[in-house]
SETI-54952 format. One line per 5 residues: number of its first residue (from 1); their letters; for each residue x, y negated, z negated of C-alpha. Coordinates in steps of 0.5 Angstrom, whole numbers. Layout:
NUM> A> X,Y,Z ~ ...
//
This chain:
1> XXXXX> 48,-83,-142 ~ 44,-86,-136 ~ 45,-93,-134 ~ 38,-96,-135 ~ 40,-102,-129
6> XXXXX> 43,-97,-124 ~ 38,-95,-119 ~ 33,-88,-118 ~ 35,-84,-112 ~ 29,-80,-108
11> XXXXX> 33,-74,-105 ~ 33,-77,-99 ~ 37,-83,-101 ~ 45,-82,-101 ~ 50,-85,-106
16> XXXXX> 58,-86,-103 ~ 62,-84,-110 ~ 69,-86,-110 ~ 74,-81,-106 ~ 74,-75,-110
21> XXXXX> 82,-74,-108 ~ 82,-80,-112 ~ 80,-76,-118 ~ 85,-77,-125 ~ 88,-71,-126
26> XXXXX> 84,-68,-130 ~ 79,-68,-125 ~ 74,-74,-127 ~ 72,-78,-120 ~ 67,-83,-124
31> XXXXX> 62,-85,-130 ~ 56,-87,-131 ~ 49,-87,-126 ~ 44,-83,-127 ~ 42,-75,-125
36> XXXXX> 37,-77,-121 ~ 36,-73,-114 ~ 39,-77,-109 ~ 45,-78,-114 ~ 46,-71,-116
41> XXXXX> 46,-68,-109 ~ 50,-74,-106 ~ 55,-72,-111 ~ 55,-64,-109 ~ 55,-67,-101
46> XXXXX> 62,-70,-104 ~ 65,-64,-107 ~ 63,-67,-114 ~ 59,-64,-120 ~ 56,-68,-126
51> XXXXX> 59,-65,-133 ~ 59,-68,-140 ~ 57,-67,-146 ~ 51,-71,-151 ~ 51,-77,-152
56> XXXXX> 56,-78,-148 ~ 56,-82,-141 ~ 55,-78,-135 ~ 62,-75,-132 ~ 63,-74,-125
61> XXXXX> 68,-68,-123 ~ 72,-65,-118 ~ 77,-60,-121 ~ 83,-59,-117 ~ 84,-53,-116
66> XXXXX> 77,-51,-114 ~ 74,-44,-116 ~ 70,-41,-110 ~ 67,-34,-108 ~ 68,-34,-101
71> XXXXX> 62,-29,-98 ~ 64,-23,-95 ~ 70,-22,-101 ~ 65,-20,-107 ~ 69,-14,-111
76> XXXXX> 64,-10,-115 ~ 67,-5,-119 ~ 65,2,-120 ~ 62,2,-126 ~ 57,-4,-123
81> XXXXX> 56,-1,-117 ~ 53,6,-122 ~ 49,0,-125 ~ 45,-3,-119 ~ 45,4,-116
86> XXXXX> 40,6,-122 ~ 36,1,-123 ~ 38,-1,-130 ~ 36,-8,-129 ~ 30,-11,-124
91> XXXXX> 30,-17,-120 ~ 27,-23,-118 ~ 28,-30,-115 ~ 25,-37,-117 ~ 20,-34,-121
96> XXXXX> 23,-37,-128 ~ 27,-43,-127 ~ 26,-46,-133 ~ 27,-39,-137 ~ 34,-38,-134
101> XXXXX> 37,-45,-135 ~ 34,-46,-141 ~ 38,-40,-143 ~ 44,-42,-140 ~ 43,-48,-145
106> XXXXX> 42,-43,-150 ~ 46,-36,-151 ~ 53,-37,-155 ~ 58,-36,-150 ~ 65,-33,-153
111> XXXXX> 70,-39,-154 ~ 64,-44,-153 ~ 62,-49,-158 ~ 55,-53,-156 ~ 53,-53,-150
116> XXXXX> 52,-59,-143 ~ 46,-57,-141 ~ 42,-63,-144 ~ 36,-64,-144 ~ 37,-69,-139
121> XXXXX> 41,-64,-134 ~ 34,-59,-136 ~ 30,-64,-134 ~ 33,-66,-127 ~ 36,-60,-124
126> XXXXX> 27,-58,-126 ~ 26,-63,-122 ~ 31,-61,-116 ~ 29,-54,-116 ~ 21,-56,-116
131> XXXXX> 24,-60,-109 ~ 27,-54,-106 ~ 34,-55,-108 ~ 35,-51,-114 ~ 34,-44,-115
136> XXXXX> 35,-38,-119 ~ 36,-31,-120 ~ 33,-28,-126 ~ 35,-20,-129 ~ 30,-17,-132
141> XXXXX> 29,-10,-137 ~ 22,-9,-137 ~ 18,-15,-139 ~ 23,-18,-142 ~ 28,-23,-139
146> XXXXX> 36,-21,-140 ~ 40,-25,-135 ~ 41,-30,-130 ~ 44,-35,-125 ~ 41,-42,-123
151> XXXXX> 45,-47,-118 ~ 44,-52,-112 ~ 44,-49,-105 ~ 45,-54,-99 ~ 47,-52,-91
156> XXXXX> 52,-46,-92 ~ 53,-47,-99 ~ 50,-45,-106 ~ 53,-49,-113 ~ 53,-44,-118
161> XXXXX> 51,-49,-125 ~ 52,-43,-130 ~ 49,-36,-132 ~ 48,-33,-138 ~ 47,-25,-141
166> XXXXX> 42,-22,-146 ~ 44,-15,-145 ~ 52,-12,-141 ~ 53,-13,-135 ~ 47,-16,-134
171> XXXXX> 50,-24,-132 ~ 55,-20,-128 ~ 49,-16,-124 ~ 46,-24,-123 ~ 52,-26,-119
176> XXXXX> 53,-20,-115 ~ 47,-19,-112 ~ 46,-27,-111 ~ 53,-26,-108 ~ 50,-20,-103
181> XXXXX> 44,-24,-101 ~ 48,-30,-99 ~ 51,-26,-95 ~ 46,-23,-91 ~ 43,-30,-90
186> XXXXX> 50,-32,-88 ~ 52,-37,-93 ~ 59,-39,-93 ~ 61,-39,-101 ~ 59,-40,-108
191> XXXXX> 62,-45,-111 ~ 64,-43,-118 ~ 67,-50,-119 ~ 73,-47,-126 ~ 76,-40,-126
196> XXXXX> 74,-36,-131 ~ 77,-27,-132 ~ 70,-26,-130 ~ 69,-30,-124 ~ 76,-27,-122
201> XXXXX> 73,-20,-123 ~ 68,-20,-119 ~ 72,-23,-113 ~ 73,-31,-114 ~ 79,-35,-112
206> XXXXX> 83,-42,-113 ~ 84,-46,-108 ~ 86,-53,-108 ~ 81,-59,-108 ~ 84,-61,-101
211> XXXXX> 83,-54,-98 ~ 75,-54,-101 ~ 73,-61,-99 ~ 74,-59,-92 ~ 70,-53,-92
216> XXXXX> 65,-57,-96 ~ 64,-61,-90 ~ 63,-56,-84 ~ 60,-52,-88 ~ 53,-57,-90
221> XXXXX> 53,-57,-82 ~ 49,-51,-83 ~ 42,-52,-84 ~ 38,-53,-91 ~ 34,-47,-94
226> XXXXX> 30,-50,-98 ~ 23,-47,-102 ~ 22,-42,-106 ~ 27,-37,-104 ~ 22,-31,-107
231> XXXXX> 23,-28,-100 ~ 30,-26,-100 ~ 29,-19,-104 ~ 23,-17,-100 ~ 28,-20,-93
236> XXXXX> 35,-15,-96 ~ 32,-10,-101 ~ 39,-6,-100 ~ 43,-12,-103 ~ 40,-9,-111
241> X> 43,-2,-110
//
């Protein structure tokens, strides 16, 4: 829950968090505050994530070791490249955020009970998608919306949140060609934040949080490309197929 007493943070405003090298060993840096922008993109410049459930304070994460998909090492399987090559799915970006995060909040996902998107996280990750720093990808089947990702991007970074699947493959499909369009545009990463088999499928790694904090660092020199980022398939239309 948010610290009635500590101070909203405009995006612009910065907050120094404890050492994330000095998280407890399960990874948590620090407790309480609030999800205002300037707190959440703070944390995400630090290499730290807010992650809890509800009614419980907000917690503040750096995972050691850290999972990242570095651009440029995306493997797609066969069997997705056929399903991108046939057009199973379309694809849009920034065109529905509230959709996806509301269904990443939503869809059961197997071995996972509840869930820790809140409605606060809804609420302030809205907010920083309707400032230009969140985004989304959705995947559709006709009208009807399948899957999708939603995260945070700044300088050569994009901080997947979370991502969810209606119908097969179509989480997977989210994630490859944001993958692909990141790399066009010459993001450094996506930060994937846990491992999981299916991040590790499609290419993800490990890395211990020292290794991935200095990354961070050079990587947020690059400049934000903040906005609707609608633009992007129309700028690679070969990143779908």
């Amino acid at each position: 829950m948010s610290d009635p007493d500590f101070p909203y943070l405009e995006a612009h405003q910065e907050l120094s968090f404890p050492s994330a090298e000095d998280a407890t060993a399960e990874g948590i840096v620090a407790a309480g505050g609030n999800l205002s922008p300037g707190m959440i993109l703070s944390a995400y410049r630090q290499g730290i994530f807010p992650w809890f459930s509800e009614d419980d304070p907000i917690l503040w994460w750096s995972p050691d070791p850290r999972c990242v998909l570095f651009t440029g090492k995306l493997h797609v399987s066969r069997s997705m490249s056929r399903v991108l090559r046939h057009r199973v799915f379309r694809f849009t970006l920034d065109q529905y955020f509230s959709g996806v995060i509301r269904s990443c909040a939503s869809v059961p996902r197997p071995g996972q009970r509840g869930t820790w998107i809140t409605g606060d996280m809804i609420e302030a990750y809205t907010k920083l998608y309707e400032l230009g720093y969140a985004h989304s990808i959705e995947v559709w089947q006709d009208t009807t919306l399948v899957g999708g990702l939603y995260g945070l991007s700044l300088g050569g970074m994009f901080f997947g949140e979370s991502m969810f699947s209606r119908a097969t493959n179509a989480s997977k499909a989210a994630f490859i060609v944001l993958a692909r369009l990141l790399e066009a545009e010459g993001f450094d990463c996506l930060d994937c934040q846990l491992p999981t088999s299916h991040l590790a499928s499609l290419g993800a790694e490990v890395i211990p949080r020292k290794e991935y904090l200095a990354f961070l660092k050079g990587s947020l020199n690059r400049k934000n490309i903040t906005g609707s980022w609608d633009f992007l398939l129309t700028n690679h239309p070969g990143c779908v197929g």
